[in-house]
C-alpha positions as CSV (number, residue, x, y, z in Angstrom):
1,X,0.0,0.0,0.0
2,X,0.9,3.7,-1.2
3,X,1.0,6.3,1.8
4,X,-0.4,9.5,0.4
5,X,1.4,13.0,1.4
6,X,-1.5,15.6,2.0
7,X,-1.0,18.6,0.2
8,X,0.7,21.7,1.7
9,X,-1.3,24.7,1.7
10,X,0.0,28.5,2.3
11,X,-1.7,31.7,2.5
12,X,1.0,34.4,2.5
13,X,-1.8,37.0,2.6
14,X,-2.3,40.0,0.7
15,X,1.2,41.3,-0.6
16,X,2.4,44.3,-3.0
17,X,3.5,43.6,-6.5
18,X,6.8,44.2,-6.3
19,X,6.9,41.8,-3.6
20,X,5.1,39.2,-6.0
21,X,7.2,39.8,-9.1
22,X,10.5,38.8,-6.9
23,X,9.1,36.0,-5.8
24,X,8.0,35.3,-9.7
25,X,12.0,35.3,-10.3
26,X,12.9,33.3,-7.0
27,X,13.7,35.9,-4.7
28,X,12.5,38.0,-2.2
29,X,11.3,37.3,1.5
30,X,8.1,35.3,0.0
31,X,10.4,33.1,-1.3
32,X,12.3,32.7,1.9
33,X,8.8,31.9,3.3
34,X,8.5,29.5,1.2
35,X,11.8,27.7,1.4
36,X,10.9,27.5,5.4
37,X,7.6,26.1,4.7
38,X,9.6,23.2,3.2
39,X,12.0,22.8,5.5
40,X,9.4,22.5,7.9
41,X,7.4,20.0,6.1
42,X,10.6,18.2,5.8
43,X,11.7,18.5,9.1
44,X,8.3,16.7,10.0
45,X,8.1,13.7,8.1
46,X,11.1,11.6,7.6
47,X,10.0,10.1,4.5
48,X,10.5,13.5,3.1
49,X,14.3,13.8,3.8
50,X,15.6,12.6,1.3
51,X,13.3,13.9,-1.2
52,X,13.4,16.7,-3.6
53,X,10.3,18.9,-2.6
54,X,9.3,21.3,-5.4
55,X,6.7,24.2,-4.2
56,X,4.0,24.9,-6.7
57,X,2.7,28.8,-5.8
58,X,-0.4,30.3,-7.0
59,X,-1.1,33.5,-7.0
60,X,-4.6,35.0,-7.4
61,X,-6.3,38.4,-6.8
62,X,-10.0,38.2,-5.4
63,X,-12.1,39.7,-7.6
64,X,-15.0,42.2,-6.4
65,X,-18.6,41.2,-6.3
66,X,-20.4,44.2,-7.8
67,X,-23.2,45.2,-5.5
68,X,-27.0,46.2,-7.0
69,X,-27.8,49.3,-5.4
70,X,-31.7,49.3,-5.2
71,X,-32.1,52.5,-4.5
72,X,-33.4,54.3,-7.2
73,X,-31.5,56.6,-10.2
74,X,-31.3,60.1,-8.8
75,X,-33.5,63.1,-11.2
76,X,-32.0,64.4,-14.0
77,X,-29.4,61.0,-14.8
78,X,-30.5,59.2,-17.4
């Protein structure tokens, strides 16, 4: 029988875009997040410590629900 490794999930919050774009290119303190993240996730399982780890990161922006005002159109907009 296979033992299956449950996913590791990350939220590193909301975060500036120059911030992102480093960690795009491999650098920047998100990236050092991440690297810790691993090491921790290696540090807990010794299956793991051999093994290559490789970090998948996805970054998305929320978008806004657009609210229906019902209150009704003001005079003289049309």
């Amino acid at each position: 029988m296979t033992a299956t490794i449950a996913p590791v999930v990350v939220d590193l919050g909301k975060e500036k875009s120059k911030t992102l774009r480093a960690l795009k290119k491999g650098e920047g303190p998100l990236m050092l997040d991440v690297a810790r993240v691993l090491e921790e996730v290696r540090a807990r399982s010794s299956e793991l410590a051999g093994k290559e780890l490789v970090p998948v990161v996805i970054i998305y922006r929320k978008k806004l629900k657009k609210s229906r005002s019902m209150l009704p159109m003001p005079f003289g907009m049309k």
